[in-house]
C-alpha positions in Angstrom: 53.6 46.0 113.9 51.9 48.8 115.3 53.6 51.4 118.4 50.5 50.3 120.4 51.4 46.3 120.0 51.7 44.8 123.6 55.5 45.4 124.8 57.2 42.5 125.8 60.1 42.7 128.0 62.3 40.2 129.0 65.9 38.4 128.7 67.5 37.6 125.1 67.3 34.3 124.0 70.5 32.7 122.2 69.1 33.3 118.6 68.4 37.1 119.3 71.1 38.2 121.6 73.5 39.7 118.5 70.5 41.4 117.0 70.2 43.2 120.7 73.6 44.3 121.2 74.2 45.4 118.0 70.7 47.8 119.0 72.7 48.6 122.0 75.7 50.1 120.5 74.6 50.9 117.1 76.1 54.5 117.4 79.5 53.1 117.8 82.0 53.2 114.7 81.4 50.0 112.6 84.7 48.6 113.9 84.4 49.7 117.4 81.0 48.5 117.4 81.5 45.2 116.1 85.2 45.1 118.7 82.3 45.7 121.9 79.4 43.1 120.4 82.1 40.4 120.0 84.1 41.1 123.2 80.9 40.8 124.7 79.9 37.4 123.2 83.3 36.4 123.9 83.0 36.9 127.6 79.5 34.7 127.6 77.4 37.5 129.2 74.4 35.4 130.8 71.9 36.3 128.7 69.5 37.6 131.2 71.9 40.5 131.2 70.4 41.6 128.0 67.2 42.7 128.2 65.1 42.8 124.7 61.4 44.7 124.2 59.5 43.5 121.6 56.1 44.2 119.8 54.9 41.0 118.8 58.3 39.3 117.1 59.6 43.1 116.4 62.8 44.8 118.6 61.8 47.6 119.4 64.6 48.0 122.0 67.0 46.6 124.5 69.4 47.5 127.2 72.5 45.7 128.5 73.4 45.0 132.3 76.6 43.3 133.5 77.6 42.1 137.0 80.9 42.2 137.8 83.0 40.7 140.6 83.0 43.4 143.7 79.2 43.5 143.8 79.4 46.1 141.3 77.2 46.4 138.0 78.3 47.7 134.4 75.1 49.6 132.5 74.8 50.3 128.5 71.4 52.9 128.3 68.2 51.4 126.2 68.8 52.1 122.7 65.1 52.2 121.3 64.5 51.7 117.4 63.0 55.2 115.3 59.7 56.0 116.5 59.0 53.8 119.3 57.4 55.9 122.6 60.5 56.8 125.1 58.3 55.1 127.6 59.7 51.7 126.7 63.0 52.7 127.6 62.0 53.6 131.1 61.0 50.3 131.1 63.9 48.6 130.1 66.5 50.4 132.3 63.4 49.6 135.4 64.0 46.1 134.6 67.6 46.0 134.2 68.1 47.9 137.5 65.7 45.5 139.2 67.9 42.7 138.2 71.0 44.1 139.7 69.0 45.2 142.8 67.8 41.4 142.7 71.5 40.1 142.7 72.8 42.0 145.6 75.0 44.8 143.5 76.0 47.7 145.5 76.0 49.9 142.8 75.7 50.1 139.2 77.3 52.6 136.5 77.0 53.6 133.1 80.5 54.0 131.5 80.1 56.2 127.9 81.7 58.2 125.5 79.1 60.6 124.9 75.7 61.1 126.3 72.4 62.6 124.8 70.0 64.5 126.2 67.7 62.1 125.9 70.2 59.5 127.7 71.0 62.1 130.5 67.1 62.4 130.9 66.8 59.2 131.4 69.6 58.2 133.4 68.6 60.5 136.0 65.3 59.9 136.1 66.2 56.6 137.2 68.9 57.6 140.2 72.2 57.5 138.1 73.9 60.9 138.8 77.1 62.0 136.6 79.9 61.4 139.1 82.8 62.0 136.9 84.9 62.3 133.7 87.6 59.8 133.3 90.2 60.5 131.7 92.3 57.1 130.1 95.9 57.6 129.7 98.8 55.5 128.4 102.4 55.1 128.8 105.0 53.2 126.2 107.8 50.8 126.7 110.4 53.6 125.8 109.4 56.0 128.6 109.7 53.0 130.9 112.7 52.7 133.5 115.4 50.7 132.2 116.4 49.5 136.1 114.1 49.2 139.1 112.8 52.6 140.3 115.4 53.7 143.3 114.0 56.3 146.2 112.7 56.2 150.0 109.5 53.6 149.1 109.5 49.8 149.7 107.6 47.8 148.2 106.2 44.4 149.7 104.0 41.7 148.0 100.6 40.6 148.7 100.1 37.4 150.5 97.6 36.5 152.3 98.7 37.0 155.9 99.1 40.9 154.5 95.6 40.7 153.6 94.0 42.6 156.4 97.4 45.1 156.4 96.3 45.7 152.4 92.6 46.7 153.2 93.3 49.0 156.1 95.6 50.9 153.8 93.7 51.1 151.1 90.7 52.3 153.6 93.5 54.9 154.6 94.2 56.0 150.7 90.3 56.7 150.4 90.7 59.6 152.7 90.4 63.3 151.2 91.1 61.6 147.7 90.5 63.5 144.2 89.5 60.5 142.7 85.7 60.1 142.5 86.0 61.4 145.6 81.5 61.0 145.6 82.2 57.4 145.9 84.1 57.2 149.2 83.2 55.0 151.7 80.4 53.8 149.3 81.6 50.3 148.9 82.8 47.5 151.1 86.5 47.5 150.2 86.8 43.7 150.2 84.4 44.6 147.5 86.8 47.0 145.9 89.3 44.5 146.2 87.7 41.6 144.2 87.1 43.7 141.3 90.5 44.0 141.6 90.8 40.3 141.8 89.4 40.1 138.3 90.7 43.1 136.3 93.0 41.3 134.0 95.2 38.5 135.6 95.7 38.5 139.0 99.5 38.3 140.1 99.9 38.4 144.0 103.6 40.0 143.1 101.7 43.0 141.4 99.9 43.5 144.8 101.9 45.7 146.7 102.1 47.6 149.8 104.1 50.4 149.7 106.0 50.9 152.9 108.3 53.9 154.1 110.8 53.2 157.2 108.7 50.0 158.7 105.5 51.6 157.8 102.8 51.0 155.6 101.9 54.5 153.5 100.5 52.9 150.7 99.2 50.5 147.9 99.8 49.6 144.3 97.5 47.5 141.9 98.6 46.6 138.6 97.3 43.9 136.5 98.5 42.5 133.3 95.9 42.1 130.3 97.7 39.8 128.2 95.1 39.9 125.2 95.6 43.7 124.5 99.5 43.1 125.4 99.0 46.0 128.2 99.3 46.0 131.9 96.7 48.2 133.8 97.8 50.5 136.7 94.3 49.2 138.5 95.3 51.2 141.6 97.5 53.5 144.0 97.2 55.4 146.3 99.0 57.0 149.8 97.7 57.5 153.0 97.0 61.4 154.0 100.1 61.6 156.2 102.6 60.3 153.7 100.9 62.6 150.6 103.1 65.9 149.4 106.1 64.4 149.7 106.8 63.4 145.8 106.6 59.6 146.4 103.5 59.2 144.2 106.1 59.1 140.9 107.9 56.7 142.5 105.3 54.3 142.8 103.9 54.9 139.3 107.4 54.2 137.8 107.3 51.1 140.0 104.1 50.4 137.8 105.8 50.8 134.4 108.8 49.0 135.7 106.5 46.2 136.2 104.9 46.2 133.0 108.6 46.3 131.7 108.8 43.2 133.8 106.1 41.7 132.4 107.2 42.4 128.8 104.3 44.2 128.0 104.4 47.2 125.7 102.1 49.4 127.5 100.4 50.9 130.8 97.3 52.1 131.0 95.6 53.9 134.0 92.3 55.8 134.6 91.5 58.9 136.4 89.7 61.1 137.2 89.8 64.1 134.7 89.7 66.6 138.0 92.3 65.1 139.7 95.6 67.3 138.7 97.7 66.3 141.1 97.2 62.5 140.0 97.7 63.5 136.2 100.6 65.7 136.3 102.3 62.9 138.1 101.4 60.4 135.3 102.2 63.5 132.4 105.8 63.8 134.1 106.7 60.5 132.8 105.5 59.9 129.8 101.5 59.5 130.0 99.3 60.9 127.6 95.8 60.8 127.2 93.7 58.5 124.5 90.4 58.6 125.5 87.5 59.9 127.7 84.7 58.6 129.4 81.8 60.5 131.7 80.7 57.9 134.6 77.1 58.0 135.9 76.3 55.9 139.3 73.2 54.9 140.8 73.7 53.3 144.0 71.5 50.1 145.8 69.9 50.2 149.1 70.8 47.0 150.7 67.9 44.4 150.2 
C-alpha cells in the first residue's frame, strides 16, 4: 500500500487490538513487552482506548490512551511503522487527546522509560511538558520492623466520618512539597483520592491520618497489590508546620510494618528523583532504587 493511501484513524476492533499494542510497545524487551501487552488485555482496556491508523487494511500506527479513576488519563506515544510520514502520529496522539478531553480527564501523562527525540518533539508539540523523573524504589521483608513502629505519631483509620478531616490534610501536605511540586493544586483532591481508591486493593485500615498530640499533621496511603505479592506506599505526606522534625521515618516504617502485616514481601514507593529529603528518608531504612521513569503532563481545560 502506498504512504499516500487515505489514513484511517479510529478505535481497534477486537481482532486487531494485539497487533496495535504490540506496535505500541515494540521497543520494549520481548518479555517486558509481552508482561505490558498482556496486562493490558488482562485489565479489558475499552478498546476505543487504542487508537489504530491504517492505509487501506495496513497498520501504519497506533497509540494507546487509558482513563483511570481520579479523572486522570495514562498516555503510551504513537509508535508509527518504518517509513510512514510523522504526520500520522500527530494525528493519532490529536485523536487520543480529544478522547480524554471528551471524557472529562483533568489531565493526562505519558509515563516512559526513555524518550526519543522524535517522541519529546512530539509530545510537546501537543502540550505535554516533562514534569519530572521518578524514581521507583523498594524495600524487603528483612529491613522491615519486627514490632509496630514506636515514636510521637498516631495513627488513626479512615472511615468515613474522617473523610472530610483526610482531604483537608492532604490539601495541607500539598503545600511547599518536593514532589512534582508543578502539579500542585492542579487536581481536585477527591480526585486524587479516588485514584487512590483504585491503586491496588483498597483497605480503609491502610488509610491513615497521622496525628500528633490531638492533632492531625498528616496522611499515609498504602495499598496492597496482591498479584505482584507487594504493598504500594501510594502516599504520605506532613503538613508544613509538623515538617523537620524527623517524623517522616516514622510514618514510612509504619508503611513497611503494614506490609509486614499484610504478609507481603515487599514495598514499593515512587518519587520524585529531586526530592532528597523524601529519598534519604526511604535510603535510611532499607530502600533502594530499581527503576526510573520521566513523566510528561498535558493538562485539560475544563469542557
Amino acid at each position: 500500500m502506498p504512504p499516500d493511501a487515505e489514513l484511517r484513524i479510529g478505535p481497534a476492533r477486537p481482532q486487531t487490538a494485539l497487533e496495535s499494542l504490540a506496535l505500541v510497545f515494540g521497543d520494549l524487551h520481548e518479555a517486558d513487552r509481552h508482561l505490558e501487552v498482556q496486562s493490558l488485555l488482562v485489565d479489558e482496556i475499552p478498546h476505543e482506548g487504542i487508537l489504530e491508523a491504517r492505509r487501506g487494511a495496513r497498520l501504519v500506527g497506533a497509540v494507546v490512551s487509558i482513563a483511570q479513576p481520579g479523572r486522570i488519563g495514562l498516555v503510551w506515544p504513537p509508535k508509527l511503522i518504518e517509513d510512514e510520514p510523522e504526520a500520522t502520529a500527530d494525528r493519532l496522539l490529536e485523536a487520543a487527546d480529544a478522547r480524554m478531553a471528551a471524557a472529562g480527564l483533568s489531565m493526562a501523562q505519558a509515563v516512559l522509560e526513555t524518550v526519543s527525540e522524535v517522541e519529546n518533539r512530539l509530545l510537546r508539540a501537543h502540550g505535554y511538558q516533562p514534569m519530572s523523573r521518578v524514581l521507583y524504589l523498594v524495600a524487603a521483608e528483612q529491613d522491615f520492623p519486627p514490632a509496630r513502629p514506636e515514636g510521637p505519631l498516631d495513627f488513626e483509620p479512615y472511615c468515613q466520618t474522617s473523610h472530610g478531616r483526610l482531604v483537608k490534610i492532604v490539601e495541607a501536605t500539598y503545600e511547599q512539597t518536593q514532589d512534582c511540586p508543578q502539579l500542585g493544586g492542579v487536581r481536585e483532591v477527591e480526585d486524587v483520592l479516588a485514584g487512590y481508591r483504585h491503586a491496588g486493593v483498597f483497605d480503609p485500615r491502610h488509610w491513615l491520618i497521622v496525628r500528633h498530640q490531638g492533632e492531625d499533621v498528616g496522611c499515609l496511603v498504602v495499598a496492597d497489590h496482591p498479584d505482584h505479592e507487594s504493598c504500594e506506599l501510594v502516599y504520605m505526606g506532613l503538613a508544613v508546620a509538623a515538617r523537620g522534625r524527623g517524623w517522616g521515618k516514622q510514618i514510612a516504617r509504619y508503611a513497611q510494618w503494614l506490609t509486614a502485616c499484610a504478609g507481603q514481601p515487599r514495598l514499593v514507593v515512587a518519587v520524585d528523583a529531586a526530592n532528597d529529603p523524601a529519598i534519604a528518608v526511604y535510603t535510611s531504612i532499607g530502600f533502594h532504587a530499581w527503576d526510573r521513569r520521566v513523566v510528561y503532563v498535558k493538562l485539560f481545560q475544563p469542557q
